[in-house]
Each structure stands twice: as C-alpha cells, then as structure tokens.
DSSP file (Angstrom, degrees, kcal/mol; ACC not computed):
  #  RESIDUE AA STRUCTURE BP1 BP2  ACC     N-H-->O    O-->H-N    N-H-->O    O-->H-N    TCO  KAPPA ALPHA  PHI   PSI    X-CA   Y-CA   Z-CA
    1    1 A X              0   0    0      0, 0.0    71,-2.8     0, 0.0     2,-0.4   0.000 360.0 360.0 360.0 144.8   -2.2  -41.1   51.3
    2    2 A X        -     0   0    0     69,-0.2     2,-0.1     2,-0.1    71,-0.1  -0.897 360.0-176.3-153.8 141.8   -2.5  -39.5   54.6
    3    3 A X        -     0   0    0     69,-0.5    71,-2.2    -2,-0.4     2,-0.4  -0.761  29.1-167.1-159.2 101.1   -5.4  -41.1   56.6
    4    4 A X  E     +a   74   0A   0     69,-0.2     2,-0.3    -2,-0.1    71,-0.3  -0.862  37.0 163.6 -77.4 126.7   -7.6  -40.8   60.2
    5    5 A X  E     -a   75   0A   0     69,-2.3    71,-2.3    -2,-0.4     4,-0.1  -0.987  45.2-155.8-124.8 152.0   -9.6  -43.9   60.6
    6    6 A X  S    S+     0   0    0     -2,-0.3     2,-0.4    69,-0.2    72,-0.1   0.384  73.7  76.5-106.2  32.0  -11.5  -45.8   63.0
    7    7 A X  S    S-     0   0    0      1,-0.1    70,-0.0    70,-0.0    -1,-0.0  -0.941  87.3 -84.6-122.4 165.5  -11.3  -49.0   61.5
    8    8 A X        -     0   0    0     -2,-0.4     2,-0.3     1,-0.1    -1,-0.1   0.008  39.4-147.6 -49.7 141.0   -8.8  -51.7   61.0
    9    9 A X        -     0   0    0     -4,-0.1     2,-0.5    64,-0.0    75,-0.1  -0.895  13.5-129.0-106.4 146.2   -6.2  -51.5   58.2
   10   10 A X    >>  -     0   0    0     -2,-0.3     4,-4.4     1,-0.1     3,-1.1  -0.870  19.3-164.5-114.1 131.3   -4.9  -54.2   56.4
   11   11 A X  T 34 S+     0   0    0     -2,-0.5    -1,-0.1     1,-0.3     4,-0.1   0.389  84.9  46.0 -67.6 -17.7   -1.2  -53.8   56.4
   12   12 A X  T 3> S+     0   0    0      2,-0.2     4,-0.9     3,-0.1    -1,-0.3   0.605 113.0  49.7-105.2 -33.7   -0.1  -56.1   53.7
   13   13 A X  H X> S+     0   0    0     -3,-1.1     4,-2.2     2,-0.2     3,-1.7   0.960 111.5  47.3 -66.9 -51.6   -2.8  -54.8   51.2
   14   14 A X  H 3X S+     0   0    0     -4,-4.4     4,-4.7     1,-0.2     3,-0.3   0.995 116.8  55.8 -55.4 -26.4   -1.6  -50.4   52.0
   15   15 A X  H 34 S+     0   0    0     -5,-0.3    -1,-0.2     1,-0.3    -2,-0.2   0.919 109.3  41.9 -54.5 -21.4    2.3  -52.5   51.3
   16   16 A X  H << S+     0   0    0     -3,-1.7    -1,-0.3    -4,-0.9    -2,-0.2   0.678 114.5  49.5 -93.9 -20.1    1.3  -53.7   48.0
   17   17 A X  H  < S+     0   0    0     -4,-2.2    -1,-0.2    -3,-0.3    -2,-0.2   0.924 110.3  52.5 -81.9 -46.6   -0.4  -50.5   47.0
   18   18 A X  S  < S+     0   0    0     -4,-4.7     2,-0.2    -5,-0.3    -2,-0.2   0.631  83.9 102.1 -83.7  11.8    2.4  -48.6   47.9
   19   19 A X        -     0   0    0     -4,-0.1     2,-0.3     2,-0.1    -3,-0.0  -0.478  45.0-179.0 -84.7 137.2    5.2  -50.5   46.0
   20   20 A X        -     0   0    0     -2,-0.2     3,-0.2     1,-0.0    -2,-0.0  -0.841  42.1-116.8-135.4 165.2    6.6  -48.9   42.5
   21   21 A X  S    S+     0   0    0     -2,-0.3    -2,-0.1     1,-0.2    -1,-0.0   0.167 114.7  64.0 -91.3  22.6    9.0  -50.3   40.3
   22   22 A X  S    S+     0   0    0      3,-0.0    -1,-0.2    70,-0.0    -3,-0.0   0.421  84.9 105.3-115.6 -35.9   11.5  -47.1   41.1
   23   23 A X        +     0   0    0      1,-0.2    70,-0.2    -3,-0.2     3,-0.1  -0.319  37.3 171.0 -65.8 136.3   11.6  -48.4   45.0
   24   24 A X  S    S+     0   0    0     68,-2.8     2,-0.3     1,-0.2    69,-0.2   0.444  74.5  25.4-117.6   5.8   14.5  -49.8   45.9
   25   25 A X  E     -B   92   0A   0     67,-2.1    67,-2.8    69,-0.2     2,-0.7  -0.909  53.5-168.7-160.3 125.9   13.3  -49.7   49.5
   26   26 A X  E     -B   91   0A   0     -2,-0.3     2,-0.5    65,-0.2    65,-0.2  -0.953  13.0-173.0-110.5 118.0    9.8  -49.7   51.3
   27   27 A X  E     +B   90   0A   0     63,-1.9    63,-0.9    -2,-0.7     2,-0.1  -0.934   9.3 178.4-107.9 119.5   10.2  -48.9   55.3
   28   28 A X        -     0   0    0     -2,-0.5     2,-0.2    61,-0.2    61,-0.2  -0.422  11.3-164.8-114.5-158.1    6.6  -49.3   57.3
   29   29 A X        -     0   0    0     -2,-0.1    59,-1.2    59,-0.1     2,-0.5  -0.673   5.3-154.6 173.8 118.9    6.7  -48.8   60.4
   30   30 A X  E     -C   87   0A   0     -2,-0.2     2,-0.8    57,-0.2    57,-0.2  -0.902   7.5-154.5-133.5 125.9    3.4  -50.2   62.6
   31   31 A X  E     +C   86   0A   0     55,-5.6    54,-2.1    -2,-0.5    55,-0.9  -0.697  22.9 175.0 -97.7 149.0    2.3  -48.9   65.7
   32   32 A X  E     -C   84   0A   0     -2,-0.8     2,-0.4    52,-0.2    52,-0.2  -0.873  38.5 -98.3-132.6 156.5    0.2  -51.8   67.8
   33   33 A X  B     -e   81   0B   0     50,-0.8    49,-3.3    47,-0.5     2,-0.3  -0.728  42.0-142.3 -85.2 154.7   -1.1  -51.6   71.2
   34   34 A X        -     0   0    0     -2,-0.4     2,-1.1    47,-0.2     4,-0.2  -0.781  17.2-102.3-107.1 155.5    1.1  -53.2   73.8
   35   35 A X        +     0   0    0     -2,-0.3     4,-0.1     1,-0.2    -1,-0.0  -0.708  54.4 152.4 -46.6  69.3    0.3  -55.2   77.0
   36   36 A X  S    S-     0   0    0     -2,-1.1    -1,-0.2     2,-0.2     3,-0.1   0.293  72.1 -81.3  18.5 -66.3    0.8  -53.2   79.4
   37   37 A X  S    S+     0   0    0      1,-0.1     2,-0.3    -3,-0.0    -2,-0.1  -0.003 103.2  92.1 122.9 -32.9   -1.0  -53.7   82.2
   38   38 A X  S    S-     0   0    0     -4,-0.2    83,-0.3    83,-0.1    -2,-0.2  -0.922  72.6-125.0-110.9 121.1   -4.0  -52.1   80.7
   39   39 A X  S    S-     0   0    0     -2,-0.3    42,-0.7     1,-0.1    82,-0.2   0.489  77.7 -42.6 -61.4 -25.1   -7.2  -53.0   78.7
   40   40 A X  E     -FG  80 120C   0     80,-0.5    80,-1.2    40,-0.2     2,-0.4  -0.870  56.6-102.3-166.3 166.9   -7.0  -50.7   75.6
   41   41 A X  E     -FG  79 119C   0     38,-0.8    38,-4.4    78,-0.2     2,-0.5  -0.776  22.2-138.2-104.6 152.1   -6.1  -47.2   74.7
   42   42 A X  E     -FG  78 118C   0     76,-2.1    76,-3.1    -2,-0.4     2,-0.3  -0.873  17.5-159.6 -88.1 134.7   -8.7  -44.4   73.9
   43   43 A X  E     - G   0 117C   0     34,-2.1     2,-0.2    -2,-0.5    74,-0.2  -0.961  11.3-179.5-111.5 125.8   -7.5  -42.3   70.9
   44   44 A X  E     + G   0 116C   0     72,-1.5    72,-1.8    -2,-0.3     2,-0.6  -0.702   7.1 176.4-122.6 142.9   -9.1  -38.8   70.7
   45   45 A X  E     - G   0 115C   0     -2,-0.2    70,-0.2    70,-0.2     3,-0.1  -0.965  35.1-133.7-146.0 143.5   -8.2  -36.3   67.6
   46   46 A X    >>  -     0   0    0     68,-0.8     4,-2.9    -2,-0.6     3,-2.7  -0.210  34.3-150.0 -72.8  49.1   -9.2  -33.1   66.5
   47   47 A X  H 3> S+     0   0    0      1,-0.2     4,-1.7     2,-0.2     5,-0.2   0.383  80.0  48.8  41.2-117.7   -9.6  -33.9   62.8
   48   48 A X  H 34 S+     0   0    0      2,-0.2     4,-0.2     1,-0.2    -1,-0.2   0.751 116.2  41.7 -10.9 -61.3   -9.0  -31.0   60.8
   49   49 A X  H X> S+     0   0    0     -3,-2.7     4,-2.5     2,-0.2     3,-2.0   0.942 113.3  52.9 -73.7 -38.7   -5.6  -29.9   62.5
   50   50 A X  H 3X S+     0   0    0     -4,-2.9     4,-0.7     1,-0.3    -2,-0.2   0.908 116.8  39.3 -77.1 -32.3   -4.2  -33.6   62.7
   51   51 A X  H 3X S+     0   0    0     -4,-1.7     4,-0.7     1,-0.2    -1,-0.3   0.393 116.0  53.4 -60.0  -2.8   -4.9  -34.1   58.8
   52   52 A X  H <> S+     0   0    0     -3,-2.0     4,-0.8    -4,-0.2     3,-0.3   0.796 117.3  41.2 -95.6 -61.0   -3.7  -30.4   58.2
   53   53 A X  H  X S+     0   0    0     -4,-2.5     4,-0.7     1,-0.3    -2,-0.2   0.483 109.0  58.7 -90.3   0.7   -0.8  -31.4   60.0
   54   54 A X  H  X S+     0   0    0     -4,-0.7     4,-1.0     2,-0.2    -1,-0.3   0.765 104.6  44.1 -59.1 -69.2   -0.4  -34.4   58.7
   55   55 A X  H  X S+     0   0    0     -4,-0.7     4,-1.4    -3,-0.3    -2,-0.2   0.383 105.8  67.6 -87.7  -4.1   -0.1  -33.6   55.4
   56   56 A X  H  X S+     0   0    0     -4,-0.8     4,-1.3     2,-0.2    -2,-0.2   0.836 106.1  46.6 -49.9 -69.5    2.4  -30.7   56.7
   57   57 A X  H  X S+     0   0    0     -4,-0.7     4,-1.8     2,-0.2    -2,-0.2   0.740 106.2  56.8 -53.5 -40.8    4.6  -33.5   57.7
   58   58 A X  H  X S+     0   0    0     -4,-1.0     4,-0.9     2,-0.2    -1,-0.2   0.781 105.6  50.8  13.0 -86.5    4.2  -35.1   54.7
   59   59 A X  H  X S+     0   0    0     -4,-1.4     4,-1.4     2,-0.2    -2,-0.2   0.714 108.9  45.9 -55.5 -33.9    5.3  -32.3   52.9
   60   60 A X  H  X S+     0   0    0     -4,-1.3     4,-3.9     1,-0.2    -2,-0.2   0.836 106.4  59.8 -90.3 -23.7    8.6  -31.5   54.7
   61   61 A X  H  X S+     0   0    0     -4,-1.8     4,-0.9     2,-0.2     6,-0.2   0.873 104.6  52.4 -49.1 -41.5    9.6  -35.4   54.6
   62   62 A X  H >< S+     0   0    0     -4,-0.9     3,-0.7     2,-0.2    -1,-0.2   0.917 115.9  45.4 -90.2 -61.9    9.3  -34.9   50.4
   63   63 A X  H 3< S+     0   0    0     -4,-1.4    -2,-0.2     1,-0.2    -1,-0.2   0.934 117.6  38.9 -83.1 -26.6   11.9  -31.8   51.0
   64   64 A X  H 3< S+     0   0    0     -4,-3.9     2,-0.4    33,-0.0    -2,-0.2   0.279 118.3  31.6 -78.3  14.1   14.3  -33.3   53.3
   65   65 A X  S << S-     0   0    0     -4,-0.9     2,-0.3    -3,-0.7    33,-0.0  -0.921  79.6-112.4-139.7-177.6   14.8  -36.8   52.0
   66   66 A X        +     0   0    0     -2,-0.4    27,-1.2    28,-0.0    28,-0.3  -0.299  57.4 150.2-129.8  81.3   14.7  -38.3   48.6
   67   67 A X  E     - D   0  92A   0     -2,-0.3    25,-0.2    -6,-0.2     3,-0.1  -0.555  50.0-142.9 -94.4 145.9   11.7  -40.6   48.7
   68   68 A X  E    S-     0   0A   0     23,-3.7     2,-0.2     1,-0.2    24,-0.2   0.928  78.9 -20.2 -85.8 -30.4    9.2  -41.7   46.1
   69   69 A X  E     - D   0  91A   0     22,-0.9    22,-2.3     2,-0.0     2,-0.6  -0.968  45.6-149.7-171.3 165.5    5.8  -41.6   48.6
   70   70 A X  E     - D   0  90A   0     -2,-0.2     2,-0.5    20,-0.2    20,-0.3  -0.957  10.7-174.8-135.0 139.4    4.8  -41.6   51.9
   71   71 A X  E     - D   0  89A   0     18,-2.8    18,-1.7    -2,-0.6     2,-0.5  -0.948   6.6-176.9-145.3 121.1    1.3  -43.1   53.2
   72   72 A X  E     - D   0  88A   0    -71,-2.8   -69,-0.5    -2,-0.5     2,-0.5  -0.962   1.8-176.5-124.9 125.0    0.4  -42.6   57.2
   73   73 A X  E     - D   0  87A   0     14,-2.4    14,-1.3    -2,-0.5     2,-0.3  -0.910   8.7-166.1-112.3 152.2   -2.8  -44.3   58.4
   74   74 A X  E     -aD   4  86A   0    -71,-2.2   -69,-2.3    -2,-0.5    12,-0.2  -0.823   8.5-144.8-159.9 129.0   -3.6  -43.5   62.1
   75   75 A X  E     +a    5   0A   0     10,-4.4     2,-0.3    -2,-0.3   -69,-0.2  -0.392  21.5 177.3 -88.4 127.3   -6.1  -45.4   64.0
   76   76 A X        +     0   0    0    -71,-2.3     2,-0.3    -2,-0.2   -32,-0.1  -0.818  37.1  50.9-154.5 144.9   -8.4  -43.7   66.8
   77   77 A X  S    S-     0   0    0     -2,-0.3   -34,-2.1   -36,-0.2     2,-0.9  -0.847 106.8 -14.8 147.1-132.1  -11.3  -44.5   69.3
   78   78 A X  E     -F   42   0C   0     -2,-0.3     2,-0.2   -36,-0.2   -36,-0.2  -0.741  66.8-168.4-118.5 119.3  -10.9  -47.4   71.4
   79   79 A X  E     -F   41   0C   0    -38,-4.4   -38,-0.8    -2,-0.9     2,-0.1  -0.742  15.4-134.7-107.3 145.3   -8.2  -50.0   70.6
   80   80 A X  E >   -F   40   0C   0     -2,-0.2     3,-1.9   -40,-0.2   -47,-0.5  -0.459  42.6 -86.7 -99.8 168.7   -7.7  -53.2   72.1
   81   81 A X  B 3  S+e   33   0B   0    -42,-0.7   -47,-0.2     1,-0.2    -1,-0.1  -0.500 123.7  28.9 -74.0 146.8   -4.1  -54.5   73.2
   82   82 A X  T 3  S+     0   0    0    -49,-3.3    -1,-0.2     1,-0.2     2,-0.2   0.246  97.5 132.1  92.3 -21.0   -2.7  -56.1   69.5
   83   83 A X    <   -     0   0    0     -3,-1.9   -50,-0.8     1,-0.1    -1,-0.2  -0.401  66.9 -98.2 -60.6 127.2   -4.8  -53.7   67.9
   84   84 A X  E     +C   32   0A   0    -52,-0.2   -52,-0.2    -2,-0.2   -51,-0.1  -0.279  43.7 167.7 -28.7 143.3   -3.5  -51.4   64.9
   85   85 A X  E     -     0   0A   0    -54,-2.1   -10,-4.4     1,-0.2     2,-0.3   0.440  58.5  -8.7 -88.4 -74.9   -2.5  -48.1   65.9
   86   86 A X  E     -CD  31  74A   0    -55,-0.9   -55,-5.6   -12,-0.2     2,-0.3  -0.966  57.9-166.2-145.2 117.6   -0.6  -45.9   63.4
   87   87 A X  E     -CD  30  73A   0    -14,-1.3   -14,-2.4    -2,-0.3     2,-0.4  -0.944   9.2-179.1-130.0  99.8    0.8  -47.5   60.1
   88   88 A X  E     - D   0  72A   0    -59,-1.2     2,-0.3    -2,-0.3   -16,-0.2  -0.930   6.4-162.4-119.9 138.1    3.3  -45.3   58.2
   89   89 A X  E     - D   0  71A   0    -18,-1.7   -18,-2.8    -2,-0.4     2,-0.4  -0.973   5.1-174.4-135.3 124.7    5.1  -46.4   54.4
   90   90 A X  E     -BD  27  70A   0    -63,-0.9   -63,-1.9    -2,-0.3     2,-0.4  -0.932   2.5-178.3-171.6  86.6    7.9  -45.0   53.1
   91   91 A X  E     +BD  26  69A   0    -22,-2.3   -23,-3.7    -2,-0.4   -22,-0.9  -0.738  11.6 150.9-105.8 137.7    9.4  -45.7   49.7
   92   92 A X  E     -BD  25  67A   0    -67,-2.8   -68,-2.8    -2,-0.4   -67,-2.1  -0.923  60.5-106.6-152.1-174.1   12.5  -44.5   48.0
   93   93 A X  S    S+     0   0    0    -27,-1.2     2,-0.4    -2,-0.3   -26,-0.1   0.658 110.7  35.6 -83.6  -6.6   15.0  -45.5   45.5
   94   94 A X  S  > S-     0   0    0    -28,-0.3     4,-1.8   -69,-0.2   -69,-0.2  -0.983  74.5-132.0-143.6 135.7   17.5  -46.0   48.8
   95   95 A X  H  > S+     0   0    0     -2,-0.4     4,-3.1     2,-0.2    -1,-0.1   0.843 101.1  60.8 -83.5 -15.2   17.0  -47.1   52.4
   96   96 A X  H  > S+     0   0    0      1,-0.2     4,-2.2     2,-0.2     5,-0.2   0.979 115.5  37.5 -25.8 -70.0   18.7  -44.5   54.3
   97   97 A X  H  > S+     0   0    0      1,-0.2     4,-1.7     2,-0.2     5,-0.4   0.848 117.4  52.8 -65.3 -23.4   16.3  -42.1   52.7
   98   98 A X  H  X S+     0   0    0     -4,-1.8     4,-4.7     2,-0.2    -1,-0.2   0.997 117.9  35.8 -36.5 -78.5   13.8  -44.5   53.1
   99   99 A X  H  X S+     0   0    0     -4,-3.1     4,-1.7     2,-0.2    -2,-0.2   0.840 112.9  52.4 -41.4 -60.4   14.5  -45.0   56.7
  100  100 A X  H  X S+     0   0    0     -4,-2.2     4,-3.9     2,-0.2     3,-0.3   0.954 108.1  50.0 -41.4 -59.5   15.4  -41.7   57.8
  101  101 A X  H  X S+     0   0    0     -4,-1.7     4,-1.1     1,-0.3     5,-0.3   0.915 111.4  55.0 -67.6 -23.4   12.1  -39.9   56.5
  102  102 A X  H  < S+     0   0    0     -4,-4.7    -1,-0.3    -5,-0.4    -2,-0.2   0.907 112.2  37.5 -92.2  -8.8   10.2  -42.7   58.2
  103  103 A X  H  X S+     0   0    0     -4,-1.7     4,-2.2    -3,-0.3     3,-0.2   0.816 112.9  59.2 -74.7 -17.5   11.7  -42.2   61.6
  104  104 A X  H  X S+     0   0    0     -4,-3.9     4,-4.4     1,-0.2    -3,-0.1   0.984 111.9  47.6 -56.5 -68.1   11.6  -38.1   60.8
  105  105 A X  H  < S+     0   0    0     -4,-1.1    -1,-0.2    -5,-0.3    -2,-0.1   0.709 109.9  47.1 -45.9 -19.5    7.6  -38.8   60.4
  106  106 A X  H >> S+     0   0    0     -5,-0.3     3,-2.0    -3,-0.2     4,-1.6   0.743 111.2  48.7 -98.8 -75.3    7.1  -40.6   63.2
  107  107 A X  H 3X S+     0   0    0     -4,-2.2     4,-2.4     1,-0.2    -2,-0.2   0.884 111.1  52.1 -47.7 -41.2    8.9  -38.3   65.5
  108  108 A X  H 3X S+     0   0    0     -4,-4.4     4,-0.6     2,-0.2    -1,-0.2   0.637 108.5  49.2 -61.5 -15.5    7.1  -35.3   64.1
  109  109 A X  H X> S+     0   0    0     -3,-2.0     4,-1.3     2,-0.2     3,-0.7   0.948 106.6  57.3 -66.3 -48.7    3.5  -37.0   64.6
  110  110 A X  H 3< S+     0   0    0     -4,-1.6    23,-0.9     1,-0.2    22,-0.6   0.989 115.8  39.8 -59.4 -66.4    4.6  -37.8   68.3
  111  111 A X  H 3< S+     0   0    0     -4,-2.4    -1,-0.2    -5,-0.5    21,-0.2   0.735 133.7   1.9 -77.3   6.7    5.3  -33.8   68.6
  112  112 A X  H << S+     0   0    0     -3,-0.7     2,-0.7    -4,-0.6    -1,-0.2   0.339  84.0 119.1-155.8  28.0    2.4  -31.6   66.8
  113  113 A X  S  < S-     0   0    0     -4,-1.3     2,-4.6    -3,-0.4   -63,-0.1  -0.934  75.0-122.8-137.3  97.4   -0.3  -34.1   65.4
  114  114 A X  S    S+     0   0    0     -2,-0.7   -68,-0.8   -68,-0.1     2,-0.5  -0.182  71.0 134.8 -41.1  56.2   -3.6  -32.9   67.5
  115  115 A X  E     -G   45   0C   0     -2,-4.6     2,-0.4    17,-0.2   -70,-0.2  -0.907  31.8-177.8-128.7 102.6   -3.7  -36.9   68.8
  116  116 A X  E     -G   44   0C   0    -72,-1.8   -72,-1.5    -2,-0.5     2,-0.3  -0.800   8.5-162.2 -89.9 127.8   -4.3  -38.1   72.5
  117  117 A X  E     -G   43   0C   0     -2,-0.4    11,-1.6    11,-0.2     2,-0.5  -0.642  10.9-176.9-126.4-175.2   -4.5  -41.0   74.2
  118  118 A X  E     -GH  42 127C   0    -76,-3.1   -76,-2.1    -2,-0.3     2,-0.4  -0.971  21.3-141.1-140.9 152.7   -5.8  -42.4   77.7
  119  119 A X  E     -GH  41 126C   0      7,-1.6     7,-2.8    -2,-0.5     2,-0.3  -0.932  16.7-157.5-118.2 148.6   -5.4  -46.1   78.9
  120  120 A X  E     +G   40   0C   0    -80,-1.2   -80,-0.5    -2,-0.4     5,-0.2  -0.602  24.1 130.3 -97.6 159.9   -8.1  -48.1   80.9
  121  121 A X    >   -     0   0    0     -2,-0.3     3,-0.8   -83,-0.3   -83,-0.1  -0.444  67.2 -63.4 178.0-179.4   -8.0  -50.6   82.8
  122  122 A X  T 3  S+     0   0    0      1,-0.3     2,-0.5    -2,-0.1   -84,-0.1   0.488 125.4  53.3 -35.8 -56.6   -8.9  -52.3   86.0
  123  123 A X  T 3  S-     0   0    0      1,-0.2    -1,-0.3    -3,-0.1     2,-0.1  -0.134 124.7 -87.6 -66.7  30.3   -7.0  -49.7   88.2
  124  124 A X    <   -     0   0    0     -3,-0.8     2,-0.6    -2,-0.5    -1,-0.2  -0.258  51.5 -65.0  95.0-169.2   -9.0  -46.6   86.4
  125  125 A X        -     0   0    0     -5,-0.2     2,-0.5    -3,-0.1    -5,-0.3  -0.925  46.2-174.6-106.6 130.8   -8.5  -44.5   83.2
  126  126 A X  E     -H  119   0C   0     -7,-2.8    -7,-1.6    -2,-0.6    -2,-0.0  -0.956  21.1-139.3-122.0 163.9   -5.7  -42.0   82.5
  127  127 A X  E     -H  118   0C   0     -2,-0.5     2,-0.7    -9,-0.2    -9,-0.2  -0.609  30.5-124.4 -80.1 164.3   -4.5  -39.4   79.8
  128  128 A X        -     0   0    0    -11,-1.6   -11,-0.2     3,-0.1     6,-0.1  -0.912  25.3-155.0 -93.4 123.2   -0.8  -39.3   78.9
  129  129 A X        +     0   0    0     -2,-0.7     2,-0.4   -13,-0.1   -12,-0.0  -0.350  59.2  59.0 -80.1-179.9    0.5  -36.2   79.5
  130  130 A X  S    S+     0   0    0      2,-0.0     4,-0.1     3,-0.0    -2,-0.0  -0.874  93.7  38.9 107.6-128.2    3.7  -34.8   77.6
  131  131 A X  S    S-     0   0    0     -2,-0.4     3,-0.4     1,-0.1   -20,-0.1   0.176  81.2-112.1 -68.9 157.2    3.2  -34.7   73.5
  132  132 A X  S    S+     0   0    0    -22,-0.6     2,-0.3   -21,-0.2   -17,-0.2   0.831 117.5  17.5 -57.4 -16.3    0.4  -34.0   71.5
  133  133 A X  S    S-     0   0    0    -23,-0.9     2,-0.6   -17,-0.1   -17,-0.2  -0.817  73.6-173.7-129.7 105.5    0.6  -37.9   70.7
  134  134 A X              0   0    0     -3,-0.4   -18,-0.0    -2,-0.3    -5,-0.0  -0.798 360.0 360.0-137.8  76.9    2.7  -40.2   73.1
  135  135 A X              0   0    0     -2,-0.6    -1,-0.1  -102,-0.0     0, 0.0   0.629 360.0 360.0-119.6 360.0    3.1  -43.8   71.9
C-alpha cells in the first residue's frame, strides 16, 4: 500500500495488516516529529508525482531485494512535535532483505519524492533546502 494522508495512522493496526505467515521478518521504520527547538513542521506535496514516485520506488525495492510487501504511509500538512510523519513496512522471508529494502526506500523518498517541509516556531518559519524531502 503506498499512501499520502493527512491524518494520523495507527502503527500497530498497518503492522498487523502487513504480517503473512511467509515473513520471517517485518522492518517498519517511523518517522515522528522531533523537538527541536520548533513548534511543528509544515508538509507540502505535489500529489500525483509523489504517489507516481512512490510507487516507482516501490517497484525497484521488489527488483532489488527479496521481499514479500512493502507499505509507505506519508503524513502531510501541519504536524505537531511527536506527531507521525512517514511510516514505512517491510516484510520478507529474511531480515537483511527486509532491512536493506527498508533503508533503500527511505533513502530514495528523501531524494525524488515531490515532499517539502518548513518548521515554525517562535523565531519565524523556514523551508529546508537540499532534497526534495529532508527529514
């Protein structure tokens, strides 16, 4: 399942969905906002592309590891610190491949996944520059 949302997921429900009797290993991987310094982050996406590219990622994880499914939720509008981000699940019969394809997926969101963010707080707003997604 490949997923934009702006509302809360619950992390223990997507685990239980994604669990097969063929896994011998489930690897999640949850991105939260952190305390900072700052009151929450804005996250802004162009749609279309990031689920286009999304599922692009998706796809090459399936040809370079040997995984049973792969499930990305990814959170955006205005998140509080604690908040869900970015929830990615990653089952295979082994945890290497387990493992690997869910840091490959994560690093590949970070570089091409049409997702921005800005922090607030007391001392003003800013974007992060560098990748299309920077967490």
């Amino acid at each position: 399942m490949i997923k934009i949302t702006h509302d809360d997921f619950d992390v223990n429900a997507m685990i239980s969905k994604a669990r097969t009797p063929k896994m011998g290993a489930l690897v999640t991987f949850i991105g939260t906002v952190r305390d900072d310094g700052m009151d929450m982050l804005q996250f802004e996406v162009y749609e279309e592309v990031a689920i286009t590219e999304l599922e692009a990622i998706e796809a090459e994880a399936f040809g370079k590891f040997e995984i049973e499914s792969v499930d990305v939720i990814h959170r955006v509008g205005d998140l509080l610190v604690g908040e869900n981000i970015l929830l990615i699940i990653v089952g295979a019969g082994h945890r290497k491949a387990a493992f690997d394809a869910c840091e490959y997926i994560l690093e590949r969101i970070k570089e091409s996944v049409p997702i921005w963010k800005k922090e607030i707080g007391e001392s003003g707003e800013r974007w992060i520059p560098g990748e299309a997604y920077n967490s």
